[in-house]
N, C-alpha and C positions, 0 to 999 in steps of 0.2 A: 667519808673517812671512817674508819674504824679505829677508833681512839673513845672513852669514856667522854662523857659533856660535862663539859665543865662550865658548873654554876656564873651565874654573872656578879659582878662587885658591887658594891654600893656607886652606885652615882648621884653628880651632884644634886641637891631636890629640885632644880631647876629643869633637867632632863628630863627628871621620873616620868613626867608625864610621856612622854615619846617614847619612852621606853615602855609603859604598856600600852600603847597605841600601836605598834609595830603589828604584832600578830593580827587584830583584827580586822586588819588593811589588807591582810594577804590571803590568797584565792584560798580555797576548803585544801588542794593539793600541795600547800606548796613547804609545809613541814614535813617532814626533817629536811635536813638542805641534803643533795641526792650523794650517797659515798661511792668513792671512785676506788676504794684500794686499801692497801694495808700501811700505814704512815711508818710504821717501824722498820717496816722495809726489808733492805738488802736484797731487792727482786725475787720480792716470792709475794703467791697471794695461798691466803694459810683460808683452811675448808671455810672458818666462818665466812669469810672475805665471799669468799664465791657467792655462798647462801645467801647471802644480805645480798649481795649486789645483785644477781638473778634475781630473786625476788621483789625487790624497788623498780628495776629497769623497768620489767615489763607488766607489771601493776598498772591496771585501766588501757594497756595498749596490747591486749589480746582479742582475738574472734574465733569463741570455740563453739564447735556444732554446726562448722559448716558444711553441708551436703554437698556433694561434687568433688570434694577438694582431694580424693584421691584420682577421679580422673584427669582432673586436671593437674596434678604434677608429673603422673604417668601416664601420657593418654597412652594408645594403641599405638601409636605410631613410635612410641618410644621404646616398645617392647618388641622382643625377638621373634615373635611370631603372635597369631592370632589368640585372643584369651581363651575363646569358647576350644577350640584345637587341643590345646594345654588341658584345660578342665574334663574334653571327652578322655584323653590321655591319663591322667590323674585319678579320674573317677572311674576308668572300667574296671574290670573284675581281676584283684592280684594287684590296682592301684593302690596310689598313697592315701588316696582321699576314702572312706566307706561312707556308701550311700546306702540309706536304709529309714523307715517310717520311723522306728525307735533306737537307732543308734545309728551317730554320726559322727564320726573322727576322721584325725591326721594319723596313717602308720607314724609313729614310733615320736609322739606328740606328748611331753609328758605331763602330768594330771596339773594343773599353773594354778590351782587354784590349793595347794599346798607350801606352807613356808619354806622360804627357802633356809638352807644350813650351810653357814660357809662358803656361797655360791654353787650349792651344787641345784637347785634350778637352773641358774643360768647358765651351767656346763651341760646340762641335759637340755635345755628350748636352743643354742646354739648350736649341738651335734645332732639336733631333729632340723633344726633349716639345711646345715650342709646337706644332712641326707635326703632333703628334698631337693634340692639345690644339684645334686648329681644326679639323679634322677631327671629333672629337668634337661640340663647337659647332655643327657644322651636321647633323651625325645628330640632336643634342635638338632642334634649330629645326624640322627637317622631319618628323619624326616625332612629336616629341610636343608639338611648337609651345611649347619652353620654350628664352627668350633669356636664356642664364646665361654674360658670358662668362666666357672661362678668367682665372685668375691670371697676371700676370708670372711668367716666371720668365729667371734671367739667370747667364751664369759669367764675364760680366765683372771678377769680383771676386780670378778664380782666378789672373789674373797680377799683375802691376805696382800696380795700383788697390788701397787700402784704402776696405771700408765706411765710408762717415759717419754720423757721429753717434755714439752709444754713449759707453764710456767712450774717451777720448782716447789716441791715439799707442800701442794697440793691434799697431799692424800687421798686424792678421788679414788673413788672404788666403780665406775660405771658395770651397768651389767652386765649388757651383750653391745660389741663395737664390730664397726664391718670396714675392712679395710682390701685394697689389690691385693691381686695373688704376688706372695712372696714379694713386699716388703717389708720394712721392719716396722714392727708393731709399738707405732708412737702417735703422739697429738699429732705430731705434723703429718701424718699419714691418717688418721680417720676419715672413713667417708661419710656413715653414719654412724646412728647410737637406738637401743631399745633399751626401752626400762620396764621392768618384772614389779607387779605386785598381785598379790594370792586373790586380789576381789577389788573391783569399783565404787567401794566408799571412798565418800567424799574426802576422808584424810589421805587414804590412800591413791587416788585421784591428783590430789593435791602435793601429796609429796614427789610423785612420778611426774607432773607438771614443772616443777621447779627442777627435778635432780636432772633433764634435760634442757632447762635453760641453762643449769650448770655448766655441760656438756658443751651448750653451745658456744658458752664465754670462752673454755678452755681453746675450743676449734677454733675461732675468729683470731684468736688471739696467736694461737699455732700456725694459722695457717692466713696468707695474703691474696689466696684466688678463690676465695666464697663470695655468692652471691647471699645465698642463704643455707640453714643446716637442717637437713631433716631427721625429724625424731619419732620414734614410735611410742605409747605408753601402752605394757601387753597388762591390762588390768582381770586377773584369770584368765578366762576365754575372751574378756570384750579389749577392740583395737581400738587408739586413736590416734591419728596422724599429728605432725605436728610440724609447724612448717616456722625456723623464728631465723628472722632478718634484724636489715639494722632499721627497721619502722614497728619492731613488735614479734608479737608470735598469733599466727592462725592456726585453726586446728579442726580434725574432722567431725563430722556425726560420726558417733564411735557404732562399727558392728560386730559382730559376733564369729569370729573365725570357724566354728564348728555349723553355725548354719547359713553362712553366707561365704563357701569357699571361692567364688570369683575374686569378690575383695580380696580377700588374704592371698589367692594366688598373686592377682594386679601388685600388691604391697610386696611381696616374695622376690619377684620378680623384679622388680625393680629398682631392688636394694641390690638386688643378687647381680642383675644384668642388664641395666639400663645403662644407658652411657652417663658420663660423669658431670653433663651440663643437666641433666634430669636432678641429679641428686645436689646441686646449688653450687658447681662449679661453676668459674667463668671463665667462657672460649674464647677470650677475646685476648687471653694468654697464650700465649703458645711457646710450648716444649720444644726445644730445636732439638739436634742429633748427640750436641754434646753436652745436653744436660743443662743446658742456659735456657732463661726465656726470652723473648719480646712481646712488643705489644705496638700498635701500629695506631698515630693518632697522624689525623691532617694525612697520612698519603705517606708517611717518614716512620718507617722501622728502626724502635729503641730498643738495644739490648738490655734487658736488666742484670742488674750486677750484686745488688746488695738490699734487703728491706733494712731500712733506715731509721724508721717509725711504726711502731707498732700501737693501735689502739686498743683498750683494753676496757673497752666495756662493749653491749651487747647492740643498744640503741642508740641512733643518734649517726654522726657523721663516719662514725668507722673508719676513720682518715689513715691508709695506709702510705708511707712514701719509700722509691724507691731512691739507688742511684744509677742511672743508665746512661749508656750513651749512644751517638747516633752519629756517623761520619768523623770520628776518631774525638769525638767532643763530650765530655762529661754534662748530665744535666739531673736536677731533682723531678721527678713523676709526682705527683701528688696524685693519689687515686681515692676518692672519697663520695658520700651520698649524702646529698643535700635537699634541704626541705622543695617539696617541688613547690611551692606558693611563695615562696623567698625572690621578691621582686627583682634586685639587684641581686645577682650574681658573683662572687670574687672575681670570677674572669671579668665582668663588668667593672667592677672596681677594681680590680691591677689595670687595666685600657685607660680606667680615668685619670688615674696614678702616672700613668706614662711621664717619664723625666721627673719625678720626683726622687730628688738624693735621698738615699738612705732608705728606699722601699721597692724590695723585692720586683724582678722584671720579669713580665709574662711572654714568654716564647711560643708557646703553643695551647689550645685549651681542646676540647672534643665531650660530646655526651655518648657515652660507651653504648653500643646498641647489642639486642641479645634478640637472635631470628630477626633481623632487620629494623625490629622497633627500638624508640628508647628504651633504654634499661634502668626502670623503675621496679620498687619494690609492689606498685597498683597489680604488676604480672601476677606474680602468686594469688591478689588477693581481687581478682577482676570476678569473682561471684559474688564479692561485696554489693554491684552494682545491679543484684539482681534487687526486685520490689519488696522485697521480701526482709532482706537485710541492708538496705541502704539509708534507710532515714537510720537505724541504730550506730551504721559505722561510718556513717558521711565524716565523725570529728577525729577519724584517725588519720595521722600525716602520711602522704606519698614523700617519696623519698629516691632521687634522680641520680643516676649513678655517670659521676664526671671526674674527667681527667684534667691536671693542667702541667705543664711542662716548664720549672721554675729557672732562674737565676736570678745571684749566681749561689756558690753553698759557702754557708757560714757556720760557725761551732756556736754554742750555747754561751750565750754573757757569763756563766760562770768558769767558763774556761779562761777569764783574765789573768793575764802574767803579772800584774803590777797593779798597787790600788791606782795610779793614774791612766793607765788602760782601763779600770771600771769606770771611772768617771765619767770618762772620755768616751765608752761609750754609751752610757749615758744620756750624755751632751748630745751625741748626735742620732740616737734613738727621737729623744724630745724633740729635736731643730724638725727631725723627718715629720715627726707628729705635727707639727707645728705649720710645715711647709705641707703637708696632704691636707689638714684644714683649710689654708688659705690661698693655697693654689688647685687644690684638685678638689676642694669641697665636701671631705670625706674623712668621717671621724671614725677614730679606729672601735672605739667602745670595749675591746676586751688584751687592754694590757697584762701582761702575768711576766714568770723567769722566764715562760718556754717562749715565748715573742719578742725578745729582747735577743739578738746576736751581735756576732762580732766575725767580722771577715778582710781581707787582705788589703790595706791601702796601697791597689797597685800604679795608680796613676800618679795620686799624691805623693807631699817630700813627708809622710808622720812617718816618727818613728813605731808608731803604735797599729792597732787593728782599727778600724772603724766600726760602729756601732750600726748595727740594721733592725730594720722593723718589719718586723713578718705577719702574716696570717689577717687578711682584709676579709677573713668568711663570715663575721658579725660586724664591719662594719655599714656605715650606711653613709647616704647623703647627708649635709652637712648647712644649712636646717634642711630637718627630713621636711617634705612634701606632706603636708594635711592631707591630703586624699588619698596619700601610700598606705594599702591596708599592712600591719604587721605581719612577719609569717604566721605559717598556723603553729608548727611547731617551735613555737617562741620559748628563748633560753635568757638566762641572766651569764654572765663572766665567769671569772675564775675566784672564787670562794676569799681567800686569805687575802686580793689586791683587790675588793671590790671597796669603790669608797663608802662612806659611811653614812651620807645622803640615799646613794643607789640602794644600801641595805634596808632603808626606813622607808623610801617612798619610789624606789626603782621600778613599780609594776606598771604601771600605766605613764611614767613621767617620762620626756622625751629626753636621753643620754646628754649631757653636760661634758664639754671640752674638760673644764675642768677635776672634773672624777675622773679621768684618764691619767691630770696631772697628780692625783691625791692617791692612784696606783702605782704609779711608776716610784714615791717613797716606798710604798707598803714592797715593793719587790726587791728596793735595796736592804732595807732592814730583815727581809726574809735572808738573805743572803749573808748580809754580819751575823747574824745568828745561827742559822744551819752550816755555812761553811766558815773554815779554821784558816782557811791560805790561798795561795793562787790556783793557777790549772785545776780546776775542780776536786780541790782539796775539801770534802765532804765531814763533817763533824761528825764525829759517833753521838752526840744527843740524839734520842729520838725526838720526834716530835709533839709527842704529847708531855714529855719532861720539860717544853717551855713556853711560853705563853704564846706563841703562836699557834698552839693546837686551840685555843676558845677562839680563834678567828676563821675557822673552819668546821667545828662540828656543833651538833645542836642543830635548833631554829635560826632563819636571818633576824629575831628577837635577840637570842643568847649573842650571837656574835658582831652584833649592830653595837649591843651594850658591852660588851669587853671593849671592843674598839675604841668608842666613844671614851672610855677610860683609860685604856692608855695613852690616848692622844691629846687630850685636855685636863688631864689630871698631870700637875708638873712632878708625885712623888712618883707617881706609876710610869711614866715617861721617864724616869732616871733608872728606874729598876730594869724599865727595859732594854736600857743602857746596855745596863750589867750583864745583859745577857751577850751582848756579841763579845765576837773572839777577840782577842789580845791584837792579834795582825790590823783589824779593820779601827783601831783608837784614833786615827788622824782623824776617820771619816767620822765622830761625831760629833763636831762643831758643827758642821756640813747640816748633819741631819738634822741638829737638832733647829740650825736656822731654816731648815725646808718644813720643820712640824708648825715652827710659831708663825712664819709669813701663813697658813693652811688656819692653824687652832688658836693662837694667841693674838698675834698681832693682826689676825685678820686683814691682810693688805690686798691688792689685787694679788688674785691665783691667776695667772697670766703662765705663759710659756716665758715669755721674757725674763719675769721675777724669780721662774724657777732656775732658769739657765744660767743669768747671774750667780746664784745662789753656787751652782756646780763648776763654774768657770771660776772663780775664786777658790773655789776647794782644788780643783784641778794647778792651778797656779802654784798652791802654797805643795804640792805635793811634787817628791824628786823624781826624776826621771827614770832613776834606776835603783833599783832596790838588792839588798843583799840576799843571797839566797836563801830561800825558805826553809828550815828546819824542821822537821815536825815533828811534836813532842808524843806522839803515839806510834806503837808500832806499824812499819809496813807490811805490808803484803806482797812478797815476792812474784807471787803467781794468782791472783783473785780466781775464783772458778767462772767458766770460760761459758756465756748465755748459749742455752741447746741454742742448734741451728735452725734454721727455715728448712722448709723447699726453695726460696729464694737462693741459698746460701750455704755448703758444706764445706769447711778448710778444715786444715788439719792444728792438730793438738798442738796449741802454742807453749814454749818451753821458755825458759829461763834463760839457756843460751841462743834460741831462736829469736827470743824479745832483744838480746843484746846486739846481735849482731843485726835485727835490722835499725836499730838506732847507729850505726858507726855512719857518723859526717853530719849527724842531727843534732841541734842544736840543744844542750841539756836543761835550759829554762822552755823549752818547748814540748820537752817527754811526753808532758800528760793532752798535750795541744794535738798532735802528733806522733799517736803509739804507731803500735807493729802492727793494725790491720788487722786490731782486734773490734769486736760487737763485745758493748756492755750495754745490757739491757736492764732496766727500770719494768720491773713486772707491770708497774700500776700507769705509767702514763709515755714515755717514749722510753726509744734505743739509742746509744752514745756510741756514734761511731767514728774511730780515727782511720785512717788510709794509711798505709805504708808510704814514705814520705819520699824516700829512698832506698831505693832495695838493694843499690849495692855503692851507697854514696852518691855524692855528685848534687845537682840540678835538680828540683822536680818540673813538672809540665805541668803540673796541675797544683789547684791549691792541694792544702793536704787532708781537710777535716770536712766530714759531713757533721752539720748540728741536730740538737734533737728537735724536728718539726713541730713539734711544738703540741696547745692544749689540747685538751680531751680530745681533740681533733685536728688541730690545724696545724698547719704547716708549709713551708716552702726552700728551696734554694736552685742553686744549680753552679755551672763551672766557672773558673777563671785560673789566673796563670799566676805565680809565687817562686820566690827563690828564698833562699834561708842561709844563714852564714854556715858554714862548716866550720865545725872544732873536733878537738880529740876525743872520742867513744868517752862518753860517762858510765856511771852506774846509775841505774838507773831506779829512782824512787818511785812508789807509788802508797798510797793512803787507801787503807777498804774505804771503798764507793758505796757510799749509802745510797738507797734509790729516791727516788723525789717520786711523792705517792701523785696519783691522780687526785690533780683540786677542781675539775668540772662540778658546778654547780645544774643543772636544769629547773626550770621554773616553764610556767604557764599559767598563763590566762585563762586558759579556758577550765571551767568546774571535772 
């Protein structure tokens, strides 16, 4: 997170000691705890944000100086024609290239080892590729009669000018960006990126390294059909390739453009006119006629409809979800890349899960193949395995790129209409907890808000939603197996709901039922505190204005010890009372009898004890509450998150939004909008469906939920009706975004 750290409190002397004991226990990597985003929000990720987070991500998970790795991401067979062909072409007499004992250049190449002014380098090295680039173009036309043309490519971007699209109010300034011929020039359209600096010192080196991880975050995050994104660093005259996935970034032995023009052709080339699975797209998408895609798992062609989930860092699961359907049936995609040495599986554990209430049902699962193989990130990086470089990079993770096909879809826990609808679910979140422990033997180990849902009780007589439990990608067996080796890339939970045991001695100790029950408070109390009312009625606090921000930034020391003092210190536990909203007052008797069975009264931390504790809160509360008022201004029209490639509609209006609510139920608005994406820069996307488009019935439920942490996610279809009443007006509250709280950790040095 990007928020200041805030110091820790006095704790009682009886602690202290554990309180400096923490740090020493934890591996040389594992401070700071890793930030995911901007906490202040309102979906943007502001320049710092970027730099920080490029920079942590791929700290210790890069391999630069590797030889080959330009043929290998363009061999020859990826190119339009032959190299040596091109280079006799390039190099004869009245060519682009001059060949000579003491002088050797590109025509119309400009001097790169001069500062750039206002981007006007990179207006001139970008109108020198085009006009290599045409050139090119009519060597394939007369020659080998193939009309391929070149990619855009532009460094309008390097001065004054910020890219559009992407995440908002960014301010990138990248140098040179290469996009299709005639479209429009945004993140969701970049194919690659180059970064200009005047010489290859080491600072220089090192800034051009990072301002292309930069590049990369903005692309992944733009864009839902990257495998990987390829980067160039033009450091003067010397190249380096630079290849960053969701396992890291490789990178080439850098050579010399003026004396090694094969290279720089092969790289030319292949930005210019390589097809678009060369350059880290994935074909396993496919563009249909009318601008939709699909993607085809098991044998069964899904249309995709909507990105649902976006993730929003560089490394790690990269968890995209869509919403598709497939024979007139709605379902959630979950498209993501997971550790390849991660024993059990989610598709493994949703199988074992099977008939458990209350947890997500797996319909289809598949391992994405790229040229017939699986589709792992080892592809880019199989000269790792050469002798040469493999005992140095054996400790970097592989990373297996899989699909799984969820039901059914649910909205986010905080889209409750009622505090007895929070409760409730709740209740039935823990029962499912409860019931995958002791019927399927499988503890979930990373509770948070985004794994917490609510979806349609259609079979049941509730008047309410029921509570669901999502995302089994860190779960495990239930006792794990002594001889189960860890993954390699091993992670801790979600930062703010990790319990307070798991913060002090969580590295080597085997997950506790119990710390799942001591997160699922920490996730309510997140909730009375950042939100103000029902249907994700969002607080304008930020987050570092309340004591929830020292449970997320810092060392797992600093926030082990905040914790530990709000929970066990009875004045500090009233203050942080004081923090939640006026609306959620019923619910702290509740809480505070779930802090003492946990910190005072120390009784069994059981499921049972908790669940009483919520079923008696549920009881005392009314079934129907008076409508919500809210004492801040609304927002008629919030601005409207850029689109995908996924995804283009058109400009949502004020009377657009009214008229598709007419027969929609008005305590449902925010449950159930007009078929609008609210995107959360830092961790997912909020999406409601049009419920009814022109009154009546729906077929379908009506809300896709946010998939949830740093990575995970799931849902998919089912069927709902809703009362109809008279057209409301309809309110909404500015949506603060919920920043990314993925923590990563490791074992290994």
């Amino acid at each position: 997170f990007f928020g200041h750290t805030v110091g820790h409190t006095a704790l009682p002397y009886d602690r202290q000691d554990e309180f400096n004991a923490v740090e020493s226990a934890l591996p040389p990597q594992s401070t700071p705890v890793k930030k995911g985003g901007n906490p202040e929000g309102n979906s943007e990720l502001k320049v710092e944000d970027t730099k920080i987070m490029a920079d942590e991500e791929l700290r210790g998970y890069c391999a630069p100086n590797i030889s080959g790795l330009l043929e290998l991401i363009f061999p020859d067979i990826a190119l339009p024609c032959p190299l040596d062909a091109l280079y006799r072409h390039v190099s004869k007499r009245g060519g682009k290239y001059k060949v000579g004992k003491k002088k050797k250049g590109w025509d119309k190449c400009p001097d790169l080892t001069l500062e750039s002014v206002n981007g006007n380098q990179e207006a001139k090295m970008a109108n020198f590729l085009t006009y290599l680039a045409d050139d090119i173009r009519t060597f394939l036309q007369t020659t080998y009669n193939r009309v391929i043309p070149p990619r855009a490519v532009t460094g309008e971007f390097a001065g004054s000018t910020s890219v559009p699209g992407g995440p908002s109010n960014t301010g990138r300034h990248p140098d040179i960006l290469f996009f299709e011929k005639d479209v429009e020039m945004t993140w969701e359209n970049v194919v690659g990126c180059w970064e200009l600096k005047k010489n290859n010192s080491a600072a220089l080196t090192s800034d051009a390294k990072r301002q292309l991880a930069e590049r990369a975050l903005m692309i992944f995050e733009s864009q839902d059909d990257r495998r990987f994104v390829p980067g160039v660093s033009v450091l003067g005259f010397r190249i380096i390739l630079h290849i960053i996935d969701r396992a890291g970034e490789i990178s080439s032995a850098s050579f010399h453009m003026l004396d090694d023009p094969h290279s720089f052709l092969r790289l030319v080339v292949g930005f210019m006119f390589a097809g678009r699975d060369s350059l880290g797209f994935d074909p396993s998408i496919k563009k249909l006629d009318d601008g939709s895609r699909c993607i085809t798992i098991n044998n069964k062609t899904y249309t995709i409809h909507e990105r649902v989930h976006t993730p929003h860092n560089i490394r790690g699961r990269g968890t995209n979800v869509w919403r598709a359907t497939c024979d007139g049936t709605v379902y959630a995609i979950k498209d993501c890349w997971t550790d390849e040495t991660r024993t059990l599986t989610e598709a493994k554990l949703l199988e074992m899960a099977k008939g458990v209430e209350g947890v997500l049902t797996l319909v289809a699962h598949n391992t994405v193949k790229y040229n017939k193989e699986d589709d792992t990130t080892g592809l880019v990086r199989a000269l790792l395995k050469k002798p040469e470089y493999r005992e140095r990079w054996a400790r970097l993770d592989v990373r297996i790129h899989r699909r799984l096909v969820l039901a059914p879809f649910a909205v986010p826990i905080y889209y409750f209409r009622t505090k007895k609808e929070l409760i409730g679910g709740f209740i039935d979140a823990i029962q499912a907890h409860k019931d995958l422990l002791e019927k399927a033997k499988v503890l979930h180990r990373d509770i948070s808000i985004k794994n917490i849902m609510l979806v349609a009780d259609i079979e049941g007589d509730l008047s309410r939603r029921r509570g669901l439990l999502i995302d089994l990608d860190y779960a495990v067996e239930y006792p794990e197996l002594g001889s189960r080796k860890p993954a390699q890339a091993a992670r801790t939970g979600t930062a703010p709901f990790m319990a307070i045991e798991l913060l002090n001695e969580g590295w080597n100790v085997p997950h506790k039922p119990e710390w799942d029950l001591e997160s699922f408070l920490y996730v309510i109390i997140w909730i009375c505190i950042l939100y103000v009312g029902p249907c994700d009625r969002r607080s304008s606090k930020k987050i570092k204005e309340t004591p929830l921000n020292a449970w997320m930034t810092g060392g797992y020391k600093l926030m082990w010890a905040d914790k530990v003092g709000c929970m066990e210190s009875k004045s500090r536990w009233c203050k942080l009372l004081e923090e939640f909203a006026p609306y959620f007052e019923e619910l702290k008797q509740c809480l505070s009898e779930w802090r003492a069975l946990f910190f005072v009264d120390e009784g069994p931390r059981t499921h049972d004890n908790v669940l009483k504790i919520l079923r008696d809160a549920y009881n005392r509360l009314p079934d129907e509450e008076p409508p919500f008022v809210d004492l801040v201004p609304v927002v008629a029209n919030p601005p409207a998150a850029p689109s995908t490639r996924a995804s283009v509609r058109p400009k949502r209006t004020r009377e657009t939004e009214r008229q598709d609510f007419s027969g929609v139920n008005q305590r449902e608005d925010v449950v159930h909008g007009g078929k609008r994406l609210r995107k959360d820069r830092l961790e997912n996307a909020y999406y409601s469906e049009q419920l009814f488009p022109s009154g009546g019935e729906s077929s379908q439920q009506a809300s896709l939920g946010s998939f949830a942490p740093t990575d995970a996610e799931e849902g998919s279809p089912s069927s709902a009706s809703a009362s109809v009443e008279p057209p409301q007006p309809l309110r909404r509250t500015r949506r603060k975004s919920m920043p990314s709280l993925k923590v990563r950790e490791s074992g290994r040095p």
